[in-house]
N, C-alpha and C positions, 0 to 999 in steps of 0.2 A: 893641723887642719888647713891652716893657709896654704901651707906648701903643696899639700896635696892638690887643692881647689887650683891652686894655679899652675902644678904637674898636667890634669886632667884638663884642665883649658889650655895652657901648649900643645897638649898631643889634638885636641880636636884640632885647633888650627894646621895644626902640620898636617894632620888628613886629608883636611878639605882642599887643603893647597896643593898637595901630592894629586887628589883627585882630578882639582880642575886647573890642574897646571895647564897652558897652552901649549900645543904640540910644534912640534919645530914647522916651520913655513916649508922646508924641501919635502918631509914627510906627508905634511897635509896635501901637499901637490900630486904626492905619490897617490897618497888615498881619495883623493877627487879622482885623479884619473882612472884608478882602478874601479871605482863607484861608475864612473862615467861609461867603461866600457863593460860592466857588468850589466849595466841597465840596458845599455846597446846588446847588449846576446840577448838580455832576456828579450829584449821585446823583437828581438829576428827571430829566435828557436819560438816564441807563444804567438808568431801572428795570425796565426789560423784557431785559435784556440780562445776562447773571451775570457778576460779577466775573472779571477774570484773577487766578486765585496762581500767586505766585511760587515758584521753589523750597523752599525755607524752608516756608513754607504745606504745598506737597503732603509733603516729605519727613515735617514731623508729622503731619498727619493722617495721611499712612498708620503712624506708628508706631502713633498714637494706636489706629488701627481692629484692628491688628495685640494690639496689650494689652487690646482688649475681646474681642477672639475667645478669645485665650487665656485670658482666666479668666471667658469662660464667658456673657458679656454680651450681651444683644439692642444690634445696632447702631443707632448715634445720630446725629443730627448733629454735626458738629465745631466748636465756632466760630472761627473766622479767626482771633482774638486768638491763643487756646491755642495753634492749630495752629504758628502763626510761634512763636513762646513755645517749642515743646517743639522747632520743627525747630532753631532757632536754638541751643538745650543740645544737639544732637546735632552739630551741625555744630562747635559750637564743641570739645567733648569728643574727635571724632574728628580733626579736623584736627592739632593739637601730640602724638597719642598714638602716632606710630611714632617722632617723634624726641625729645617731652621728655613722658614718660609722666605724671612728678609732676604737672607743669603741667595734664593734662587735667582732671581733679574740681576746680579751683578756675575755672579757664576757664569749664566747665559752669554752676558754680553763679552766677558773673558773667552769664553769658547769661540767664542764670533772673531774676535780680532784676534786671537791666539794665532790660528793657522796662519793666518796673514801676514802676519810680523812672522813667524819663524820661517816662510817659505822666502818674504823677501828680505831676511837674512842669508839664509842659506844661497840664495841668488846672488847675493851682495858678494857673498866670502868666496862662491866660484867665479865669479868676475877678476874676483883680485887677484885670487888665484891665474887668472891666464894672463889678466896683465901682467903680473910678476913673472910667467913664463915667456912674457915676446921679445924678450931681448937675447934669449936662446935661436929661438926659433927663428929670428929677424935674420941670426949668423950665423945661422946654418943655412938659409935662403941665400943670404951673399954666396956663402960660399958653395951652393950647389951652383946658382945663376953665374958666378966666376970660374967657373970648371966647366962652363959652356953647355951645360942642361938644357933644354927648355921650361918654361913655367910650370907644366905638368910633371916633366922628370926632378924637377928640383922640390916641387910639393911631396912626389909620392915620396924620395929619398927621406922629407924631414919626418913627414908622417910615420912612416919607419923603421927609423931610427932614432926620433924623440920620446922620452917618454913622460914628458907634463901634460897639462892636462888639456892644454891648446892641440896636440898632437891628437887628442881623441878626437876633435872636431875635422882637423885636416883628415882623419881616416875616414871619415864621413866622406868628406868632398869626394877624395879619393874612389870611392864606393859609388858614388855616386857619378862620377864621370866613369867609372868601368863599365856601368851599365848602359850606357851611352848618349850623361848629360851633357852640355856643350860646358867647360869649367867655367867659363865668365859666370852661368846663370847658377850654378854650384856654388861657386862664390858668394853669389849675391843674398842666399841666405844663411852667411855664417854669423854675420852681424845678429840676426835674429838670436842661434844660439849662444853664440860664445859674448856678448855684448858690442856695446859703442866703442871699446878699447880697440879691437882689430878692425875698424875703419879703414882706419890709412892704409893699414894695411892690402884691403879687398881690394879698396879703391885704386895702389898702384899694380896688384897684380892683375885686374879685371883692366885696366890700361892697357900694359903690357898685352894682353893677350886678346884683347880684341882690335886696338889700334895700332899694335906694334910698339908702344912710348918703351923707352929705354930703362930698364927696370937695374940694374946695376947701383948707378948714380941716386933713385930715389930710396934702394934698400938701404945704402949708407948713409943716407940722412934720417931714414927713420930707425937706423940704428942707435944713433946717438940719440935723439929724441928720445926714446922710450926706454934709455940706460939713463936720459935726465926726470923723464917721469918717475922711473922706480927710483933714483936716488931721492927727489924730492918725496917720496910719499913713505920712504922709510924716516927722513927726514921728520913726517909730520907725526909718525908712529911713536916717532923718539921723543916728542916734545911732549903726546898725550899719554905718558908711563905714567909721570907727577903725579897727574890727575889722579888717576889709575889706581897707583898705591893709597890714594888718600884715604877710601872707604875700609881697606885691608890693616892700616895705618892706624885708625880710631876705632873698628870695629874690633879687634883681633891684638893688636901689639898693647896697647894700649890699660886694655883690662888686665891683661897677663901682667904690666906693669905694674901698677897700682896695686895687683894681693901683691906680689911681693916684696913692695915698696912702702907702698904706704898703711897697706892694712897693717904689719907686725906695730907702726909706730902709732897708728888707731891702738890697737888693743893694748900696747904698753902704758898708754898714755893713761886709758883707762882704768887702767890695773891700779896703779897709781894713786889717782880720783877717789876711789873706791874709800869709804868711810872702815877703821879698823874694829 
């Protein structure tokens, strides 16, 4: 029976590890990017066309509209976020509250901070993602900008022919100066999408091309730079594994130890004890 008991708690552990194994960092980059420029089609092929809400959506907005009539407020637009946001605290609040009342204001307030934590995760993990692409994309810039390009000819080439997920943002720009933005002001809101990490970046190509500054000499300083950033921050990845394993370590290794360790010499011990 031990054996078994602790056959059947290896194999769960080996599932859930198989499950929520981590996916390789090059892959994830693949699948941000591929997310990133599927979002980008959809929302060029649906711009004429208004979004479906889902439940969730309609049921807050109309709370929402319902709390501005009553106190008193010229009606607004609602945005999508809030809407799903407040239906999601109502839905959650009313569902547990005929049969476990307590439960419902902690449920609610879960609902409430839920989306919030997971969108600025998911924000977080595509940040990292393009930092961990710009030491690509930095030398490929050299070496468009070294092959005598211009700023624009060296952008569209990376755009291109990169495929991380900073590449989708550069297709943007790209897209955007074909239609006839000036690139500087193109530039100037990639920081908004892609984060604080392509700064330096904007900053010396938005140089380069509106003052003339010599773009060569500062792409190979921030080549290095952001090949010390990424090394440094795998660096700090590697130090927080320890940690990491430690819940995996006493949750999981641990019990599966013990039936087959110490429970056979529990029950022998017992067996023993036992009056004849």
């Amino acid at each position: 029976m031990t054996v078994l008991l602790a056959t059947l708690w290896m194999t769960l552990v080996a599932a859930g590890a198989f499950i929520a194994r981590p996916m390789p960092s090059r892959l994830a980059d693949l699948r941000t990017a591929a997310r990133a420029a599927t979002a980008t089609t959809t929302t060029t092929t649906t711009t004429n066309r208004p979004p479906r809400s889902g439940l969730t959506e309609r049921l807050g907005a109309a709370a929402i509209r319902l709390a501005l009539r009553a106190s008193a407020r010229p009606a607004m637009p609602v945005a999508p976020e809030l809407a799903r946001r407040v239906g999601g605290v109502i839905l959650a609040t009313l569902t547990p509250l005929p049969v476990f009342p307590i439960v419902a204001l902690p449920a609610g307030a879960i609902a409430w901070v839920l989306p919030a934590v997971a969108t600025r995760r998911r924000r977080a993990r595509a940040h990292a993602a393009i930092a961990h692409d710009m030491p690509e994309v930095v030398d490929l810039l050299v070496l468009g900008v070294g092959a005598g390009l211009s700023v624009r000819q060296a952008l569209e080439a990376v755009a291109r022919r990169s495929r991380g997920p900073l590449a989708v943002h550069l297709r943007t720009v790209t897209a955007d100066v074909a239609r006839g933005r000036r690139l500087a002001d193109a530039l100037d809101d990639l920081p908004a999408r892609a984060g604080d990490c392509v700064r330096p970046l904007v900053a010396a190509l938005t140089s380069a091309e509106r003052y003339g500054a010599p773009l060569g000499a500062a792409l190979d300083r921030m080549a290095d730079e952001v090949r010390a950033v990424r090394r440094r921050r795998a660096e700090e990845a590697a130090r927080r594994v320890p940690v990491k394993l430690l819940f995996p370590l006493v949750a999981c290794i641990l019990p599966a130890f013990a039936l087959l360790t110490v429970a056979p010499l529990i029950a022998g011990a017992l067996k023993t004890l036992r009056l004849p």
